[in-house]
C-alpha positions in Angstrom: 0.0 0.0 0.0 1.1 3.7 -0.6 2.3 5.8 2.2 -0.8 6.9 4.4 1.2 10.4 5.3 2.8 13.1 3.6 7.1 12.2 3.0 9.9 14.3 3.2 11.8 13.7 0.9 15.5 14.6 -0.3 17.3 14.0 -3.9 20.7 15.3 -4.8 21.2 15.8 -8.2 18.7 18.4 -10.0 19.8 16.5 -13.3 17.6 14.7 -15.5 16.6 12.2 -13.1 16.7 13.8 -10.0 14.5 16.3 -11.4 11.9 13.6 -13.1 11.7 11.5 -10.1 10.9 14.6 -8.1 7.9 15.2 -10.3 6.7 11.8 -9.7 7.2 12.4 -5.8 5.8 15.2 -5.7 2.6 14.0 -7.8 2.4 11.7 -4.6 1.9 14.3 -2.6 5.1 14.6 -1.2 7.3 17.3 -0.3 10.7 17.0 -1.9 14.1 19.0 -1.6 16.4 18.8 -4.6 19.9 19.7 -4.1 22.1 20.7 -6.5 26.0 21.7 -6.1 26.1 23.4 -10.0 24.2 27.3 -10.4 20.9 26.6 -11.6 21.1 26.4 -15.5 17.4 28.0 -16.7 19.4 31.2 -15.3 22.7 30.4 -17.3 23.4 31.3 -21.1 23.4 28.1 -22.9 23.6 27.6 -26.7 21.3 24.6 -27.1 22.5 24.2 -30.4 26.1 23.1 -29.2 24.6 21.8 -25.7 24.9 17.7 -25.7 22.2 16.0 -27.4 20.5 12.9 -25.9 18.7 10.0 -28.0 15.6 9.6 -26.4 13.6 6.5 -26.9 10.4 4.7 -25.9 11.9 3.7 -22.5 12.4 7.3 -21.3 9.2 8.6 -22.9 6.9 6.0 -21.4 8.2 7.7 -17.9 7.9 11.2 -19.6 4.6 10.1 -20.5 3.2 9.0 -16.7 3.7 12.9 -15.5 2.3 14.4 -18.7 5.3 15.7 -20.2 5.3 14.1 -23.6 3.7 16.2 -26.0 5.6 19.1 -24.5 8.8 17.0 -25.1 8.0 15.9 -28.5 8.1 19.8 -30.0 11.8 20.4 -29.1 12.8 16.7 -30.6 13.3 15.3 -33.8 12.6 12.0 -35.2 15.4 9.7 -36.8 14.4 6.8 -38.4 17.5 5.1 -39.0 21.5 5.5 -39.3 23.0 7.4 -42.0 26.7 5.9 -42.4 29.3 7.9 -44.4 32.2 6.3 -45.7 35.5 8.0 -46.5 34.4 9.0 -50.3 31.2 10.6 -48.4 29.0 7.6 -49.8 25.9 7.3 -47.9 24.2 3.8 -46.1 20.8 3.9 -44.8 19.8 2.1 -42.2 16.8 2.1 -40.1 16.1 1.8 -36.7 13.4 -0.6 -36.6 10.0 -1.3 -38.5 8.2 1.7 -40.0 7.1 4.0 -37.9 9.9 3.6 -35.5 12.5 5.9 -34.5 14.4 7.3 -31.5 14.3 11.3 -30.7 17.1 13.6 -30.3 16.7 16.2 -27.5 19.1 18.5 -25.8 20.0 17.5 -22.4 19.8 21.1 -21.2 16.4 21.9 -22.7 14.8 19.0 -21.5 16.6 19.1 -17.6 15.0 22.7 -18.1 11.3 21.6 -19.0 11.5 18.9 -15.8 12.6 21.2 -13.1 10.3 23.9 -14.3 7.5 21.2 -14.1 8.6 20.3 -10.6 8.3 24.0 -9.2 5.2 24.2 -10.2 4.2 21.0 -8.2 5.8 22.5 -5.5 9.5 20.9 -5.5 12.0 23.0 -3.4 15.4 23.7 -5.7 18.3 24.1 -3.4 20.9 25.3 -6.3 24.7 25.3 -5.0 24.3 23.3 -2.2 27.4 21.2 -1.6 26.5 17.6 0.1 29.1 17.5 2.7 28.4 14.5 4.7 25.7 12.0 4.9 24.1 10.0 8.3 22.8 6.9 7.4 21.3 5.9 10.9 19.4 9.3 10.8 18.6 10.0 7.3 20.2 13.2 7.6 22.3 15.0 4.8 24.9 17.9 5.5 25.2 20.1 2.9 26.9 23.5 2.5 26.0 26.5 0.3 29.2 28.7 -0.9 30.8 29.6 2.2 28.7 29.2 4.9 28.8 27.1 7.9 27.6 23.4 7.5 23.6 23.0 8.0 21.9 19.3 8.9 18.3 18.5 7.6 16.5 14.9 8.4 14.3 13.3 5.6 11.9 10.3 5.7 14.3 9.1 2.8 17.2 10.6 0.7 17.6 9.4 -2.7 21.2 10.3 -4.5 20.6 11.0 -8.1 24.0 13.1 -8.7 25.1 11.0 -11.7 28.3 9.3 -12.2 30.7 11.4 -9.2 27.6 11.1 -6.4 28.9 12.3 -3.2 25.8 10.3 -1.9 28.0 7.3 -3.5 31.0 8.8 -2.2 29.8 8.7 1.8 28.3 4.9 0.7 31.8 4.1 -0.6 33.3 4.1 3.0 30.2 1.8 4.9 31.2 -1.4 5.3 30.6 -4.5 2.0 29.9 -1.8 -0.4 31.3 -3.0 -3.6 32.5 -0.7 -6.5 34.1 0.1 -9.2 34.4 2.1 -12.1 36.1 1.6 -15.6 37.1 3.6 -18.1 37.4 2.8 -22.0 40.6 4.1 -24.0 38.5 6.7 -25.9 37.1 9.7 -25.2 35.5 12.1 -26.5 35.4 16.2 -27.9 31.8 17.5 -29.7 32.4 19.5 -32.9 29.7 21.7 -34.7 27.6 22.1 -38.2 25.6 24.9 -38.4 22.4 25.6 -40.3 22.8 27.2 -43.8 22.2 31.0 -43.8 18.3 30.2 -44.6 18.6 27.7 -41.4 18.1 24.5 -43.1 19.5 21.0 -42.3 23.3 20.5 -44.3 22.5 16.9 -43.7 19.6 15.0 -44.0 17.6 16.0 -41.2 15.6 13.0 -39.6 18.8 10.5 -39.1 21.9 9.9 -36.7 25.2 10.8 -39.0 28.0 8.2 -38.5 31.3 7.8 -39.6 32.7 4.9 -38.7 36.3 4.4 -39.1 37.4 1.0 -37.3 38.9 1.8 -33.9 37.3 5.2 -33.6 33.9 7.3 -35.4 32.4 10.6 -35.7 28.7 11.6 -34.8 26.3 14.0 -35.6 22.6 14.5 -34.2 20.0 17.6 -35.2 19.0 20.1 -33.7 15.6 22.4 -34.4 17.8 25.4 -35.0 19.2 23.3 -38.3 22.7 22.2 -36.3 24.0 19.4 -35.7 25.9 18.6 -32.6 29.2 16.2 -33.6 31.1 13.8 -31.6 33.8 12.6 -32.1 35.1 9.6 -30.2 38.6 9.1 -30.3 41.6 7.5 -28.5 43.5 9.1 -26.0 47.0 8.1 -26.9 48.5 5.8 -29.6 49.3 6.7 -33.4 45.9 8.2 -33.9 44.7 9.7 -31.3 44.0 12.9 -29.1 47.4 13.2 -27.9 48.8 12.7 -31.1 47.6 15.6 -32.9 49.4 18.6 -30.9 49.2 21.7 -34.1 46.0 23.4 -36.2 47.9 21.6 -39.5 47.4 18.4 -37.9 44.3 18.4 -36.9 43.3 19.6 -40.2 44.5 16.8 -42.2 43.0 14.5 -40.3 39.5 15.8 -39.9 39.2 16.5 -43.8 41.3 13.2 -44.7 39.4 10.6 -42.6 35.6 12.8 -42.3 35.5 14.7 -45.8 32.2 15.5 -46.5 31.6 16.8 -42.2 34.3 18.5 -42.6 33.3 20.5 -45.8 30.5 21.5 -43.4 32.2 22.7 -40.1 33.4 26.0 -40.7 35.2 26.4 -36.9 35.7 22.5 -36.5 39.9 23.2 -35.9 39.1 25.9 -33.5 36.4 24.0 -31.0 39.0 20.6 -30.9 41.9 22.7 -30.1 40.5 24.7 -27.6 38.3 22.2 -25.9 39.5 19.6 -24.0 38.9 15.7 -24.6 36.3 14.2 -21.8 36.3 10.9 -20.5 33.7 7.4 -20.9 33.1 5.6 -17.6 30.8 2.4 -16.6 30.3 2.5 -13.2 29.2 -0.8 -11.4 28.4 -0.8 -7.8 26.7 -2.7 -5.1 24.3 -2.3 -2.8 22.7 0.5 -4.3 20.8 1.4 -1.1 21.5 1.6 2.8 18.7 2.1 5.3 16.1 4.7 3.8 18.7 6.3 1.4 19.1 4.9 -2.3 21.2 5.2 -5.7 19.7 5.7 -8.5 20.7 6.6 -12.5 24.3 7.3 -12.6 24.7 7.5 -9.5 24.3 3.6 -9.1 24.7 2.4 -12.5 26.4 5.0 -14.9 27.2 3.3 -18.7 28.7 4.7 -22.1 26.6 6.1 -24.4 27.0 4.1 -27.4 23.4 2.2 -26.9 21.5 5.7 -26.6 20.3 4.2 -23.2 21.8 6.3 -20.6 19.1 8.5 -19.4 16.4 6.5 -21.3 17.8 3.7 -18.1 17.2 6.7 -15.4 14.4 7.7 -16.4 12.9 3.7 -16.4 14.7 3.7 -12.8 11.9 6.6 -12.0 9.5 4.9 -14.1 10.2 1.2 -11.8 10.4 3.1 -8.4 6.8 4.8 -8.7 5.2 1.3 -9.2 6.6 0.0 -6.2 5.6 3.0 -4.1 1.9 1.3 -5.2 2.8 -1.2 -3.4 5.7 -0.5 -0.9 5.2 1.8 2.2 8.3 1.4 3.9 11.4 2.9 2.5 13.8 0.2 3.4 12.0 -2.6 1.8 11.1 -0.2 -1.3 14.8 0.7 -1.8 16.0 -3.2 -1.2 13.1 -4.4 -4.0 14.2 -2.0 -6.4 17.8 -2.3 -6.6 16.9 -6.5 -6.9 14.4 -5.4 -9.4 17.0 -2.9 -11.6 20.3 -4.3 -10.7 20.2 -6.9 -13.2 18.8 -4.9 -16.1 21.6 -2.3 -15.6 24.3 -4.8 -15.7 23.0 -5.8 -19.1 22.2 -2.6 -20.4 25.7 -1.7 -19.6 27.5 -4.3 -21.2 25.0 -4.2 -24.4 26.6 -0.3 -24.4 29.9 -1.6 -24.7 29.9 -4.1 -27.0 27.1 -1.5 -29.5 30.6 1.1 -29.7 32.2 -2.0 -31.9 29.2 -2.0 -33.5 29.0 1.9 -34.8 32.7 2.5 -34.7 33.0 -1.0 -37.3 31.0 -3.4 -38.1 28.3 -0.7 -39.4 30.2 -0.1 -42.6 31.1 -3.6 -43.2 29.2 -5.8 -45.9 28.8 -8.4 -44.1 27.3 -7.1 -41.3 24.6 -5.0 -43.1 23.4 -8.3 -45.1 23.2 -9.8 -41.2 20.9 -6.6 -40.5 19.1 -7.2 -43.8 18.4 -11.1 -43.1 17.4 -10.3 -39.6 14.9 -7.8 -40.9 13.5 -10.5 -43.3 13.0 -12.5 -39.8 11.0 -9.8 -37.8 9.3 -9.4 -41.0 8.0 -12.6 -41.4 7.9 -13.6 -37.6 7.0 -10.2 -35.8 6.3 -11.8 -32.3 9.5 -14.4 -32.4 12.9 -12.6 -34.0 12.5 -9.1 -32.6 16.3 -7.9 -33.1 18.0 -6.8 -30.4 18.3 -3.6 -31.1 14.6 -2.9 -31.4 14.5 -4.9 -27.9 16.3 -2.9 -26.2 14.7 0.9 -27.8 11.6 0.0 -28.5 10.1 -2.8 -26.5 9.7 -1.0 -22.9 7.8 -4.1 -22.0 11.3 -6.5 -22.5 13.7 -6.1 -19.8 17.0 -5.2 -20.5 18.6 -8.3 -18.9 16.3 -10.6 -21.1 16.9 -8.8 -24.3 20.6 -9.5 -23.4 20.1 -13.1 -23.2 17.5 -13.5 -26.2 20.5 -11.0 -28.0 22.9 -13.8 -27.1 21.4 -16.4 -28.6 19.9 -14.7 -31.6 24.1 -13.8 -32.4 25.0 -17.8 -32.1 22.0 -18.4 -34.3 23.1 -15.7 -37.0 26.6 -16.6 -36.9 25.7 -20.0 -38.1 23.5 -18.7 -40.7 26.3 -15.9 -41.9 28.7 -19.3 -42.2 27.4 -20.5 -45.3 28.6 -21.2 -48.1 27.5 -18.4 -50.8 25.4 -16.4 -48.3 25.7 -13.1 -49.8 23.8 -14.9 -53.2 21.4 -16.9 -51.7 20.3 -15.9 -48.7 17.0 -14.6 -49.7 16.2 -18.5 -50.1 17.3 -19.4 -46.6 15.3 -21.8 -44.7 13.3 -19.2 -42.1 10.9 -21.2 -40.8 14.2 -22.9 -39.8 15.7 -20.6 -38.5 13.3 -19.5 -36.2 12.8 -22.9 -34.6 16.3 -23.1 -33.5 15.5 -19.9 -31.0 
């Protein structure tokens, strides 16, 4: 049963799921304090056009959905309905996303962390913008937190919830309790965004409803739109080696190698030597942890779970963390046992999501442009096609089947890829597999 009583309720982190779980909260009925280290950003210049963009998909609008936020969401995104791959002679590979009508939204971050805090104010959430977390009880539910340079102030909850993404000091003061298992890994890229602007009229260089790759082996190049008619670009890159961030040190440098290896972006990205030299190269980390929750205070997002973005399913897994929690609170009325049966609920579905995340960067940084794999793609189509309900490919599993958990389209995944690679090992596949036994194929699942 619900709680019979008004909470009080504390979340650090007014990011994007700090500030979407405190709408659900405070749907409830609750009263809920957000606090937030970093200036509040509606009050902050920011040029959404260069601001990172997010892939939001039908895991994260289902959530947006359950506070009424979708159709206000859906005017600042745009569909794309597959992948456009460019190769190094700027020839172009479609590829959608999934059957027709299917397609995964780019958003700025900003603007949407924007549309949910704005929504929670009005329902009467309290924004307590640089506030520092200092210290944490756990026996008392009580956080310390500090505001510039005043003295230390203490404030007890009912529950605390630390939603302050990958570097939580929530997960910090956790860190030091006794069994608490972590650890966090970083991959040998990482990552500096580049820039095409609209033309002078404001229309789309690039064709408009798509995510741009350019896949080049160990490393690629991304672009996403934006309403304005930009694209945001990311390139993600080694640190060191031969190729890599370290290794191109002058302006001539990094010229030759963006309009050598990316032509055609290039041609389009007036300032592109300027933004990499002057911005620095940011970091990719999976964070795995464990438990996610101690007494009435939880982890949850990044805080507990964060992942690389190479699956598109970073927030779209906070915002089903949200989307999980307020079911159990239908059910659940004491915060202990709420916290305990959602991290046994999530735990395993962020495990897979994050590993799914890691082995999808092979994926778009490789495999994408290779022959092979796109007749894979093509003959796995030709299975959903004809058998809708039993071949759903993983990829359309995970982005947009929110009713499939992410630890069983992992496993299904699995087996689906020992099942292809047998097919793919025929003799004269690229000829004749349009006359491939599929009703064969399908019983073997």
């Amino acid at each position: 049963m619900p709680f019979n009583k008004k909470q009080n309720i504390a979340i650090s982190g007014a990011g994007l799921v700090g500030s979407l779980l405190s709408i659900y909260l405070a749907k409830r009925g609750h009263q809920v304090s957000v606090f937030e280290r970093r200036l509040d950003m509606r009050k902050q210049t920011v040029d959404a056009g260069r601001s990172i963009n997010l892939a939001l998909s039908n895991r994260g609008l289902r959530a947006l959905d359950e506070v009424g936020l979708t159709d206000e969401i859906k005017k600042a995104a745009i569909p794309m309905h597959g992948r456009v791959m460019h190769d190094r002679q700027s020839k172009l590979t479609f590829q959608p996303y999934g059957t027709e009508g299917q397609f995964i939204n780019s958003i700025s971050r900003s603007n949407l962390n924007m549309v949910l805090m704005d929504k929670a104010e009005s329902l009467g959430v309290e924004f307590n913008f640089e506030n520092r977390i200092a210290a944490i009880d756990f026996d008392k539910t009580q956080l310390s937190f500090q505001q510039r340079t005043s003295n230390i102030r203490h404030r007890e909850f009912d529950a605390i919830i630390g939603a302050d993404g990958a570097f939580s000091a929530i997960r910090g003061s956790l860190q030091i309790t006794d069994r608490f298992d972590y650890s966090q890994d970083y991959i040998a890229h990482g990552y500096k965004e580049l820039h095409i602007p609209a033309t002078e009229t404001g229309a789309f260089q690039l064709e408009k409803n798509a995510l741009h790759i350019w896949p080049r082996e160990s490393f690629m190049l991304i672009a996403l739109p934006n309403p304005d008619g930009s694209f945001t670009c990311t390139l993600f890159f080694p640190f060191e080696g031969t190729l890599s961030f370290n290794s191109l040190n002058t302006e001539s440098e990094v010229k030759k190698f963006l309009k050598v290896t990316f032509p055609d972006a290039f041609a389009l990205m007036p300032n592109a030597v300027d933004i990499f030299m002057s911005s620095p190269a940011s970091s990719l980390v999976t964070v795995r942890c464990f438990p996610w929750t101690k007494n009435k205070t939880l982890l949850i997002g990044d805080a507990a779970h964060a992942i690389v973005p190479f699956y598109g399913q970073g927030m779209n897994a906070g915002f089903e963390d949200c989307h999980v929690l307020n079911q159990l609170l239908d059910k659940i009325s004491d915060w202990s046992s709420l916290f305990s049966e959602f991290q046994k609920l999530r735990k395993p579905d962020t495990d897979a999501i994050a590993q799914l995340a890691l082995d999808n960067f092979i994926e778009m940084r490789d495999l994408v442009a290779d022959a092979s794999f796109l007749l894979r793609k093509k003959i796995e189509s030709k299975l959903n096609q004809r058998f809708p309900k039993q071949w759903i490919p993983l990829y359309s599993m995970v982005t947009f089947h929110d009713n499939i958990r992410y630890s069983d389209a992992l496993a299904i995944g699995q087996k689906q890829k020992k099942i292809m690679d047998d097919v793919m090992a025929q003799v004269n596949i690229e000829t004749m597999w349009e006359q491939l036994d599929f009703d064969g194929i399908i019983s073997k699942l």
